[in-house]
VOTI-498476 format. One line per 5 residues: number of its first residue (from 1); for each residue x, y, z of N, C-alpha, C, O. Coordinates in steps of 0.001 Angstrom, whole numbers. Atoms other than C-alpha are relative to their C-alpha. Layout:
// VOTI-498476
NUM> X,Y,Z,X,Y,Z,X,Y,Z,X,Y,Z ~ ...
// end
This chain:
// VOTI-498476
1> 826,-1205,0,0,0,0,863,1259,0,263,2308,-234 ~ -582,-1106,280,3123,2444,8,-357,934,-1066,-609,2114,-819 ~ -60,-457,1139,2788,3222,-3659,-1517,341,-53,-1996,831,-1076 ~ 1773,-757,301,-1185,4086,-3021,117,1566,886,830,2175,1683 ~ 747,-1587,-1003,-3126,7354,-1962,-1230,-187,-226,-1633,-590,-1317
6> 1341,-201,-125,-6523,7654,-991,-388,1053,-895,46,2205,-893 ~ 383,-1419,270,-8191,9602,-2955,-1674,-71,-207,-2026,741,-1063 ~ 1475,-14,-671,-11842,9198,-2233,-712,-887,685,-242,-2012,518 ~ 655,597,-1384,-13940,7723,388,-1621,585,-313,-1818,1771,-576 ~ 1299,-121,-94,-17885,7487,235,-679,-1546,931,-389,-2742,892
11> 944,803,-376,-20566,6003,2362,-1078,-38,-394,-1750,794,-1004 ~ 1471,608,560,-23447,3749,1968,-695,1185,619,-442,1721,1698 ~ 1331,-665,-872,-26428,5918,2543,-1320,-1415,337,-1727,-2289,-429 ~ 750,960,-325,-28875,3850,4709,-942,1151,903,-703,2265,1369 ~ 1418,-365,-390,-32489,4412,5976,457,182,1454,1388,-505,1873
16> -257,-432,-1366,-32428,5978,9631,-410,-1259,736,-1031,-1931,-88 ~ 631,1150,-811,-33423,2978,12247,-1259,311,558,-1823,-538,1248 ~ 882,-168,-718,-35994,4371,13354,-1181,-115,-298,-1430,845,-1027 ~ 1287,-170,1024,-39751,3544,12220,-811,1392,797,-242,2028,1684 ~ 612,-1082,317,-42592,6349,12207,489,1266,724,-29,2005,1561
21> -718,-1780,-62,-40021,9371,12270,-1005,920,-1129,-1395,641,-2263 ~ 902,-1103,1184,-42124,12515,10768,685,575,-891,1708,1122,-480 ~ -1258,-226,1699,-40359,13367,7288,737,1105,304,1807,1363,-247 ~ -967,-1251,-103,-39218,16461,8630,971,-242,1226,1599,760,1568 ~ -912,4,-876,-37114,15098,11427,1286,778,-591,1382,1104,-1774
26> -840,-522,400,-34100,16626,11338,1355,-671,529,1426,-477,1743 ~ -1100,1504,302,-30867,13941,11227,1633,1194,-158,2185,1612,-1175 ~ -1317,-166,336,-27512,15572,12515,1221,-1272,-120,1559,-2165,656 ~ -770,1068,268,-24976,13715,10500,1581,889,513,2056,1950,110 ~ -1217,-679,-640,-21572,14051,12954,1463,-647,-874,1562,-1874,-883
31> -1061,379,679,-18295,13586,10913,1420,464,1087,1292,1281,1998 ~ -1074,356,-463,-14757,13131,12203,352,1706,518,449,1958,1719 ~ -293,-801,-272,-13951,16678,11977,-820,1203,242,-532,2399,213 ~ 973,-1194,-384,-16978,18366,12879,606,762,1339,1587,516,2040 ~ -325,-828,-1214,-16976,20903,15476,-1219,307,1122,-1972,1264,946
36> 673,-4,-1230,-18987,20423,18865,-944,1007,-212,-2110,740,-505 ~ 356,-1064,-555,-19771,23887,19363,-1315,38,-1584,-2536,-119,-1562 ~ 963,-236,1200,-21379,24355,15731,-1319,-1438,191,-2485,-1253,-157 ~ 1359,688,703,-23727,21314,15624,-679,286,1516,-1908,362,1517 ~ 1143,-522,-1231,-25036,22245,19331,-809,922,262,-1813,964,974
41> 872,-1212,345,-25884,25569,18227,-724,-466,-775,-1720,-904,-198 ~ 731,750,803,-27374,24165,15270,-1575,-897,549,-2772,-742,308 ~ 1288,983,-268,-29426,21325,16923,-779,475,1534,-1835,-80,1838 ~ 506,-949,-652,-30248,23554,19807,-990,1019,-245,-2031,1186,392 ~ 1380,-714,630,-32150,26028,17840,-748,-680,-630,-1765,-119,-1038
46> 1062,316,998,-33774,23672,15905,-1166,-359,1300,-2326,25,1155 ~ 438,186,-721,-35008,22448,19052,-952,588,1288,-1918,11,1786 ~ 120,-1682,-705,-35691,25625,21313,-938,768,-925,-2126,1043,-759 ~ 339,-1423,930,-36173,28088,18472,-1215,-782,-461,-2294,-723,129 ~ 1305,854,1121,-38494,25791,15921,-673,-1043,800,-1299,-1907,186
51> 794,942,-673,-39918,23775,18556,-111,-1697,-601,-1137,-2361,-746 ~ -82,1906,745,-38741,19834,16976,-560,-333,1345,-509,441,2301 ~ 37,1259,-686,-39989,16801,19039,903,-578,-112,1118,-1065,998 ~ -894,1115,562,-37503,14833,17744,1609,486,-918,1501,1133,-1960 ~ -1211,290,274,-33694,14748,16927,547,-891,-112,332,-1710,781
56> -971,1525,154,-31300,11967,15710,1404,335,-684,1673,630,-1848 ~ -1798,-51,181,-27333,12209,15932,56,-1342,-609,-459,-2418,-306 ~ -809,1561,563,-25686,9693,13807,1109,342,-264,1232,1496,-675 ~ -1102,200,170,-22006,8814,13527,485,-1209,-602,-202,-2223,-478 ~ -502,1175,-132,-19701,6377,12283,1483,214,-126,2010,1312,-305
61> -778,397,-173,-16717,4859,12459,1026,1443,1286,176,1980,1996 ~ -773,-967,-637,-13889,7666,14595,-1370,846,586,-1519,1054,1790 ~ 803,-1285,-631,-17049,10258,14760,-1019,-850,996,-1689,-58,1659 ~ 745,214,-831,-19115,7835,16877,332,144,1131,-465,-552,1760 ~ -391,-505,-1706,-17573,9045,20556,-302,1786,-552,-1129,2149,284
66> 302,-1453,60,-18042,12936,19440,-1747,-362,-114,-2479,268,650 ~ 1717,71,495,-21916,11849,18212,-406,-343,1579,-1249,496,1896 ~ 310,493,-1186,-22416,10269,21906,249,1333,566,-767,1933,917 ~ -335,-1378,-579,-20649,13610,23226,-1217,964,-143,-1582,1502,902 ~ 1077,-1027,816,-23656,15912,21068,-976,-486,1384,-1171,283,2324
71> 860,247,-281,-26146,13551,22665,-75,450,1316,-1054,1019,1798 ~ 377,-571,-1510,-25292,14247,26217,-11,860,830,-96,826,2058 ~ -810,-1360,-344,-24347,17762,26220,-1637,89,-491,-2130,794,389 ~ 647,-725,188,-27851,18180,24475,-938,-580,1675,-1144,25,2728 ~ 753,565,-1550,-29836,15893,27327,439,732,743,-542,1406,1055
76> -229,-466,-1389,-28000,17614,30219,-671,1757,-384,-1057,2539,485 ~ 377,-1270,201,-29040,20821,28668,-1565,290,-323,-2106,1392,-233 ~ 1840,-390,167,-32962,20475,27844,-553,-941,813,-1764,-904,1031 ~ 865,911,-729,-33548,17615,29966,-1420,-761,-374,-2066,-317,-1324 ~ 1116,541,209,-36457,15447,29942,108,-1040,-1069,-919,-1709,-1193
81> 221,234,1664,-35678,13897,26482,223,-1486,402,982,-1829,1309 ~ 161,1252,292,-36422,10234,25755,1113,-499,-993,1338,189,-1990 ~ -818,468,1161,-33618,7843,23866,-27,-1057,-235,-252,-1952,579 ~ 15,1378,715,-33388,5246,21493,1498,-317,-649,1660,298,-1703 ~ -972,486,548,-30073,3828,20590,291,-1082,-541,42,-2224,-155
86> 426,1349,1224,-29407,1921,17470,1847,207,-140,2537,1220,-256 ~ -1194,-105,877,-26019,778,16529,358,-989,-1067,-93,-2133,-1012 ~ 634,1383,1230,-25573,-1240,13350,1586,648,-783,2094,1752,-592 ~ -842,-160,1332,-22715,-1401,10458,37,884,-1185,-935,901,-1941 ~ 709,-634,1480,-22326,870,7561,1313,-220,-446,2230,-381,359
91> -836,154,717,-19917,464,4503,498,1068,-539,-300,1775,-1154 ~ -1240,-1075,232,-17051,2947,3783,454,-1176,-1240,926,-2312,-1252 ~ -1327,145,1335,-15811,2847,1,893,500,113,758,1474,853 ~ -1519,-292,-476,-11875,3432,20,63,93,-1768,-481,-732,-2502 ~ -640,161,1381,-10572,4274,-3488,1502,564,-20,1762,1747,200
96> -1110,-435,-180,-6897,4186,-3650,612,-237,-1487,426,-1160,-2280 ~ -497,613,1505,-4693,4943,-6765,1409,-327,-88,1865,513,689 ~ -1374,607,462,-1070,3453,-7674,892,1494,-265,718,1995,-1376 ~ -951,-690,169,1355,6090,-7515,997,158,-1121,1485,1199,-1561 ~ -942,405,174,3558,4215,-9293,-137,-672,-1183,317,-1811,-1289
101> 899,1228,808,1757,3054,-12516,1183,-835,-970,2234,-291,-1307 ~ -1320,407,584,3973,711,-14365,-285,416,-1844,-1439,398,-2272 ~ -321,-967,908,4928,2366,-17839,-758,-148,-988,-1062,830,-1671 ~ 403,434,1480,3239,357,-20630,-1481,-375,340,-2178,-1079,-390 ~ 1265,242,-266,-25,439,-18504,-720,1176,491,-134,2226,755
106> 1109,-873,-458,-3249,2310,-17417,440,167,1551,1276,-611,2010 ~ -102,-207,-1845,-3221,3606,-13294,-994,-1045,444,-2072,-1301,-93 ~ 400,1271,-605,-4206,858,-11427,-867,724,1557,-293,1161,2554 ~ 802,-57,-1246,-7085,1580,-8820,-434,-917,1191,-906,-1964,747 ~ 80,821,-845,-7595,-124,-5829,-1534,362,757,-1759,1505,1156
111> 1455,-86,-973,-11385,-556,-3987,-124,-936,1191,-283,-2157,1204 ~ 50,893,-1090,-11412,-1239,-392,-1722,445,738,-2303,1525,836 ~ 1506,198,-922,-14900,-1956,1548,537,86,1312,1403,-762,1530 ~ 397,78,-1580,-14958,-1351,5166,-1009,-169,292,-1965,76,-444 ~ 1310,536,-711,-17381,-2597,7505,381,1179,1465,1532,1071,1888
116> -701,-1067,-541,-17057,526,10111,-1335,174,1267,-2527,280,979 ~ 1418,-103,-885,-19323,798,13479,-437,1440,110,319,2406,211 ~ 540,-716,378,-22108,2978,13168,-1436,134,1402,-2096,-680,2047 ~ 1071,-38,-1244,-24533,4508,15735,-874,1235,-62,-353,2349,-115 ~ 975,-860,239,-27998,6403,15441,-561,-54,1593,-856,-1055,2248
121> 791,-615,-1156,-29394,8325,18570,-839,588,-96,-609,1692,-589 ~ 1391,-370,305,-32896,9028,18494,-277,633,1427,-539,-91,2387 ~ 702,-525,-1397,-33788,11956,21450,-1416,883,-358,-1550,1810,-1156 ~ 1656,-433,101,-37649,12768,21693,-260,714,1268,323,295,2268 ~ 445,-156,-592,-39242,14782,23672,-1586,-505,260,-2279,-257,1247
126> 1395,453,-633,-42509,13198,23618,602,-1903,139,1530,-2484,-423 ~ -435,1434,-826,-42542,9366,25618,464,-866,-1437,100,-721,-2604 ~ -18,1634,1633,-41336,6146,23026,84,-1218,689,569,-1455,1795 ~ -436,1365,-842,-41377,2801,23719,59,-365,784,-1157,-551,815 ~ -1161,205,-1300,-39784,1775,26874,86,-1502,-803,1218,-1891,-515
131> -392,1620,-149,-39842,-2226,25490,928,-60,-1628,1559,-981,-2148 ~ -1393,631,1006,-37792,-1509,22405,1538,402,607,1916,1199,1466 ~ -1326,197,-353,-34174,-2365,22385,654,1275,41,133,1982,-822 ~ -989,-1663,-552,-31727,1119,23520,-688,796,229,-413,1983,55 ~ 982,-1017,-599,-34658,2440,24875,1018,751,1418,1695,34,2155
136> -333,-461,-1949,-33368,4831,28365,-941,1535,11,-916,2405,-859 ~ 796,-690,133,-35994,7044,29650,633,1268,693,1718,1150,1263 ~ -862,-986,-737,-35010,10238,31049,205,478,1272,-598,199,2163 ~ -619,535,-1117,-32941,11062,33702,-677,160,1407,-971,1354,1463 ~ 974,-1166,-1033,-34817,12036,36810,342,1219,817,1322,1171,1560
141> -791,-1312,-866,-34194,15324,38436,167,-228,1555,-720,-811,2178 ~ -280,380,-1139,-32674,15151,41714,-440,1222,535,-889,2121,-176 ~ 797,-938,-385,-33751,17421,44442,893,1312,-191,1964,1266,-796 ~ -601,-1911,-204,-32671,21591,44906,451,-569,-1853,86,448,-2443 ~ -70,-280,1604,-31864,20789,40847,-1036,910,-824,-2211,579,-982
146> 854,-1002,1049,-33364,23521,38620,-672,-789,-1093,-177,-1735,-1704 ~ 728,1014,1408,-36082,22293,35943,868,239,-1220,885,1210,-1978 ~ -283,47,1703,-34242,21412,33010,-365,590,-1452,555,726,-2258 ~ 399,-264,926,-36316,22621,30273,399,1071,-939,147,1065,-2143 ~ -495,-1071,671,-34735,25750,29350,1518,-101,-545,2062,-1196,-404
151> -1379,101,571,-31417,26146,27883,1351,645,591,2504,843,206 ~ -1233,-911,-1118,-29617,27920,30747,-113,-869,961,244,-368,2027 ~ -185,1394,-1206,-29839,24719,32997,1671,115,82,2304,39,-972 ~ -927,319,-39,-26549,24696,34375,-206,-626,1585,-1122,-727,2401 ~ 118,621,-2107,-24829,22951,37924,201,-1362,-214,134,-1803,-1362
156> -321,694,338,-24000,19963,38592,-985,-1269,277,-2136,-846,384 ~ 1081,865,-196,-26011,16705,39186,-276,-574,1324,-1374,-1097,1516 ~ -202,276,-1320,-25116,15903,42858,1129,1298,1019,2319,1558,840 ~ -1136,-592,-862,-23462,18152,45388,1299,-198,172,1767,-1330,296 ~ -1545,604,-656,-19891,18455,46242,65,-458,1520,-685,59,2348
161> -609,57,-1070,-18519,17189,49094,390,1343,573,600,2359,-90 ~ -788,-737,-443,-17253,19122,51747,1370,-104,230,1722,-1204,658 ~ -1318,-702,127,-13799,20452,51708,722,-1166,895,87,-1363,1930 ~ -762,738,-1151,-11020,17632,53609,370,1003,786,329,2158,361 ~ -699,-1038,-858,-9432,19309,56830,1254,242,-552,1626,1397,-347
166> -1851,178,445,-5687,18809,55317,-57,728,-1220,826,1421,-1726 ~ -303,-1225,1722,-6583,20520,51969,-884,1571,399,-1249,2259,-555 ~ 367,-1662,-110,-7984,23994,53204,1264,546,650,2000,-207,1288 ~ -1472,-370,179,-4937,26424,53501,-91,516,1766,-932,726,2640 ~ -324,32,-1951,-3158,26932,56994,784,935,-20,1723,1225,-762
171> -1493,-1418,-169,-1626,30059,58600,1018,-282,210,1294,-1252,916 ~ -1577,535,-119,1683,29868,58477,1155,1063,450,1496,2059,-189 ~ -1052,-1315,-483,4334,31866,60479,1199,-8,-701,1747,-976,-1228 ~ -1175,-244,750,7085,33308,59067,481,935,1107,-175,1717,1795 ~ -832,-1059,-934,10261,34916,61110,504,282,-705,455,-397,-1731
176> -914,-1250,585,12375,37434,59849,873,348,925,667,1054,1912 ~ -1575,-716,-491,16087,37842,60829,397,1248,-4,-102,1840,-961 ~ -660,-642,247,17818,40395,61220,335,449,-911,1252,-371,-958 ~ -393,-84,1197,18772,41755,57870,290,1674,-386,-305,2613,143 ~ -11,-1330,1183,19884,44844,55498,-1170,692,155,-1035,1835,591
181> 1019,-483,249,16705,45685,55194,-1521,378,882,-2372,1195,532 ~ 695,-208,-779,14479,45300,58219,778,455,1356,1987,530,1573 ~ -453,-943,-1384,14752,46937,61677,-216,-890,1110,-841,-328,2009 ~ 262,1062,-1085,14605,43669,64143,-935,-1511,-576,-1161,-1947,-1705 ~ 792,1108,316,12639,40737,64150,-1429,117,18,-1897,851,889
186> 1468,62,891,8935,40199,62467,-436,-1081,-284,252,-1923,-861 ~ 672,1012,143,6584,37913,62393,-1341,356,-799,-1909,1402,-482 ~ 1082,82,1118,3684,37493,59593,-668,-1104,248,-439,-1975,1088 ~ 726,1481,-211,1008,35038,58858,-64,251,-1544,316,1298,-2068 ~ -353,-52,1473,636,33980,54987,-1683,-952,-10,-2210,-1882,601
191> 1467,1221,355,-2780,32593,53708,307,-1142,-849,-570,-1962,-1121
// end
């Protein structure tokens, strides 16, 4: 494979997993080098602003841990939302060409198939299922937690602890000699 280079890559397009999605769902597709911040704004207003029921992150292969990331940054942020998780196979075409073509011939192309794991997240705000498979219903709010529903939910999900005795800071004396510069001995405290 030295003497190759990639030079294009396409995936299968396949039907969402999900049966009676309403045609206008709206299907963020997360790629390797997407950027967090953009598809949260994105699927945030669609959600907020245009009032969706329904969202579905899909990823594959490298982008499926960022697509899981989307999903739980949007849950912790609107709360309430119902999920369905589907993960299934999809096929990555590889087309690589010969660098190196030998002289008295055509460039020699190479077609590789991958089989590449692939994962669709279906979050609803209205109930689904509970008895199909990657069903998880949503999370429950714990107490003094603010209602979720808005988009300024912040905080965390359980209290901190309180502080150990050995890690909060200790006065500490300091003496002072004699010196150049001072007029006897001095004592300080230091936070």
């Amino acid at each position: 494979m030295e003497n190759f280079r990639k030079v294009r890559t396409s995936e299968e397009e396949m039907p969402l997993p999900f049966p009676d999605l309403p045609p206008d769902v709206v299907e963020m597709k997360v790629k390797e080098g997407s950027k967090i911040r953009n598809l949260m704004n994105f699927a945030m207003a669609q959600m907020e602003l245009k009032g969706r029921r329904q969202i579905v992150f899909s990823g594959c292969g490298r982008a499926v841990t960022k697509t899981i990331t989307c999903v739980e940054i949007m849950k912790r942020k609107l709360g309430g939302l119902h999920q369905v998780t589907k993960v299934r196979y999809k096929t990555v075409l590889e087309v690589w060409e010969n660098q190196d073509p030998p002289p008295d011939g055509p460039t020699q192309n190479l077609t590789v198939h991958k089989n590449v794991p692939s994962i669709c997240i279906l979050l609803s705000r209205d109930p689904l299922d509970p008895s199909q498979m990657g069903y998880q219903p949503p999370e429950p709010q714990h107490e003094g937690e603010e209602d979720t529903s808005g988009s300024s939910a912040k905080g965390l999900k359980r209290p901190l602890p309180p502080p150990c005795e050995e890690l909060l800071p200790k006065k500490l004396q300091v003496q002072v000699s004699d010196s150049p510069r001072g007029s006897g001995t001095t004592a300080g405290q230091l936070d």
